[in-house]
C-alpha positions in Angstrom: 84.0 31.1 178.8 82.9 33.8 180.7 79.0 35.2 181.0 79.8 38.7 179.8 81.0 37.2 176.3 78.3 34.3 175.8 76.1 37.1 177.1 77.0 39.1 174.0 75.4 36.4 171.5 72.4 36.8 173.3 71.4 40.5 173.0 72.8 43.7 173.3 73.9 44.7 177.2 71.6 47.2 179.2 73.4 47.2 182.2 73.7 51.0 182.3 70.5 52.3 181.4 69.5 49.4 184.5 71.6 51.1 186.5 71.1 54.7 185.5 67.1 53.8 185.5 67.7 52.3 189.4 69.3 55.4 190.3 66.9 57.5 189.7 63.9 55.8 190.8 66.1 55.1 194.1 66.5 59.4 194.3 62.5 59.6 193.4 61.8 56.7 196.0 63.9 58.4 198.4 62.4 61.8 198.5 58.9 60.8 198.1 59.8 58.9 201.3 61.3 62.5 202.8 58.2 64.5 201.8 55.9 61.5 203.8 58.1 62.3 206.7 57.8 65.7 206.8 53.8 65.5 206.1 53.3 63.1 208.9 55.2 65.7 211.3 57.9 63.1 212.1 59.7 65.6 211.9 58.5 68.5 214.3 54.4 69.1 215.1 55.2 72.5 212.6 57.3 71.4 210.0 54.6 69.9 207.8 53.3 73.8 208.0 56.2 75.5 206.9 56.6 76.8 203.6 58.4 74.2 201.1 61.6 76.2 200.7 62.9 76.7 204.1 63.3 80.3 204.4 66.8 80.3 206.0 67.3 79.1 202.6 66.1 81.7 200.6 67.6 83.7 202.5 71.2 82.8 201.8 70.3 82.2 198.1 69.6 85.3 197.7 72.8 86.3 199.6 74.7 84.3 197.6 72.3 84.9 194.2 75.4 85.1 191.7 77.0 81.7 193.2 73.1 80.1 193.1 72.4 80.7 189.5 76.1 79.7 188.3 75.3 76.3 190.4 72.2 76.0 189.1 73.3 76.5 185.4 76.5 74.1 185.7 74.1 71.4 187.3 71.1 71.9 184.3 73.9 71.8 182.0 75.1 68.4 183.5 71.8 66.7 183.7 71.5 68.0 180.1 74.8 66.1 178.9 73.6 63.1 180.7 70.3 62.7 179.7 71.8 63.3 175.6 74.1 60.7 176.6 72.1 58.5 177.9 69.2 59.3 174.9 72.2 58.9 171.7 73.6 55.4 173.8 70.6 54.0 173.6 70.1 54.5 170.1 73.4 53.4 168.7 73.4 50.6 166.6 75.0 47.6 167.9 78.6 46.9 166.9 79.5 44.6 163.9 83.5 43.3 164.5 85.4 43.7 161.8 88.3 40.6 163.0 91.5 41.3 161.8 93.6 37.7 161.3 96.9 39.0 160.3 98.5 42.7 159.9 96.7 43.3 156.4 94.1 41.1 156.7 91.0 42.1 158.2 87.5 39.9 157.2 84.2 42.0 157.6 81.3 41.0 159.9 79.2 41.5 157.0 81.9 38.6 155.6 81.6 36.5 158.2 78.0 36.9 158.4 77.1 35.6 155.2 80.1 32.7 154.9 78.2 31.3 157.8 74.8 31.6 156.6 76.0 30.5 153.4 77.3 27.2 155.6 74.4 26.5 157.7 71.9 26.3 154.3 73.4 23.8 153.6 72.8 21.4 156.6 70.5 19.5 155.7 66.5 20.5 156.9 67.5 24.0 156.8 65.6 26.0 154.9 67.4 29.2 155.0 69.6 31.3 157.8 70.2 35.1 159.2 73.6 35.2 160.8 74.7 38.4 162.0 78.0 38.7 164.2 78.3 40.9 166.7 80.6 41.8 170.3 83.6 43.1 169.6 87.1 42.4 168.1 88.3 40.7 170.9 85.2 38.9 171.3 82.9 38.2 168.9 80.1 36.2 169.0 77.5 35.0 166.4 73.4 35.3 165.9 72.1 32.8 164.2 68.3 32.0 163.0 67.2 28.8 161.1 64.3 28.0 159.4 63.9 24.3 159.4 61.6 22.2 156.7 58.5 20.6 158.6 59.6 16.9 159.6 63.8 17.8 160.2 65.6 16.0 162.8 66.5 18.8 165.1 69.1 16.7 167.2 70.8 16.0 163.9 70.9 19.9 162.6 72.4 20.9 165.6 74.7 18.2 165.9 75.7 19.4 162.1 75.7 22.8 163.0 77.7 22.8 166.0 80.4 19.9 164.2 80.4 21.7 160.8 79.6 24.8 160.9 80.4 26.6 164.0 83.5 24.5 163.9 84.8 25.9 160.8 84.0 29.5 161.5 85.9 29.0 165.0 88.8 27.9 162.9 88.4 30.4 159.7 88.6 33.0 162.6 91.1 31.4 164.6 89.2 32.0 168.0 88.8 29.0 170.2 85.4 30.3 171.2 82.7 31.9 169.4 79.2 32.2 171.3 76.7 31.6 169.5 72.8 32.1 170.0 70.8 30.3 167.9 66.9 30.4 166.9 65.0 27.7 165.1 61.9 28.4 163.6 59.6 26.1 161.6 60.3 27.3 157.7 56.6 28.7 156.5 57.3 30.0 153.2 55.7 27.3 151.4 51.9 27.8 151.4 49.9 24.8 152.4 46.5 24.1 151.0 43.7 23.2 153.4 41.7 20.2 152.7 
């Protein structure tokens, strides 16, 4: 098994906005670190002196003023796409497989989230479960929370969860491995009296 598909029953993946996010601090990091060598005058006793845009510069730009503002246009417009992109990926809900098992039979997560919740209440100590499966079609995986009674056995719910229950989903869905992340809570939904 490898990490990227256990990794899916943990949580959803940020990898890109990580690496979108280290870009652009390396691009801030990295001319902050050009303006601090130019103000120290590193770079020439004057240069800290001179005007910000160089005026070589400006003077081609506005050369070239039809070629400038058509560049500066197709880049705003690219930053623009990527930032929406960026902005409506992280919002997307996470994906829910739907498993297909034969050509005209395909089983709903919401399906296979509630036969296995269905199956773990009834392990004995639990309370009550949220299963919700996630990943993909090729890989899904499952999330599972139990509330345990005070006083269960946890060794012996997770033995019966992993024989029992996991095992029979792995086979209903005909998948040799399913990851599966698991939370165990202590079931509260019973008020207690202080004495």
């Amino acid at each position: 098994m490898t990490r990227s598909v256990s990794a899916k029953a943990l949580g959803r993946s940020t990898g890109t906005e990580r690496t979108l996010t280290v870009l652009i601090g390396l691009l801030a990091v990295l001319g902050g670190a050009a303006v601090l060598v130019v103000g120290a005058g590193w770079l020439g006793t004057y240069r800290a002196g001179r005007p910000l845009v160089d005026p070589i510069a400006l003077a081609w730009l506005s050369q070239h003023a039809l070629a400038a503002r058509i560049g500066a246009i197709v880049l705003g417009v690219l930053l623009l796409w990527l930032g929406l992109w960026w902005f409506f990926r992280s919002l997307r809900p996470e994906g829910r497989p739907d498993l297909e098992l034969d050509d005209d039979l395909v089983v709903t997560s919401s399906a296979i989230s509630e036969a296995v919740r269905l199956d773990a209440e009834t392990v004995d100590g639990v309370g009550h479960a949220r299963v919700r499966a996630v990943g993909d079609k090729e890989n899904p995986a499952l999330r599972i929370t139990l509330w345990l009674v005070e006083g269960t056995d946890l060794k012996r719910v997770w033995e019966q969860l992993d024989l029992t229950v996991l095992a029979r989903a792995r086979e209903s869905l005909g998948v040799d491995v399913l990851p599966t992340a698991v939370r165990i809570e202590l079931d509260t939904t019973a008020p207690q009296r202080v004495r």
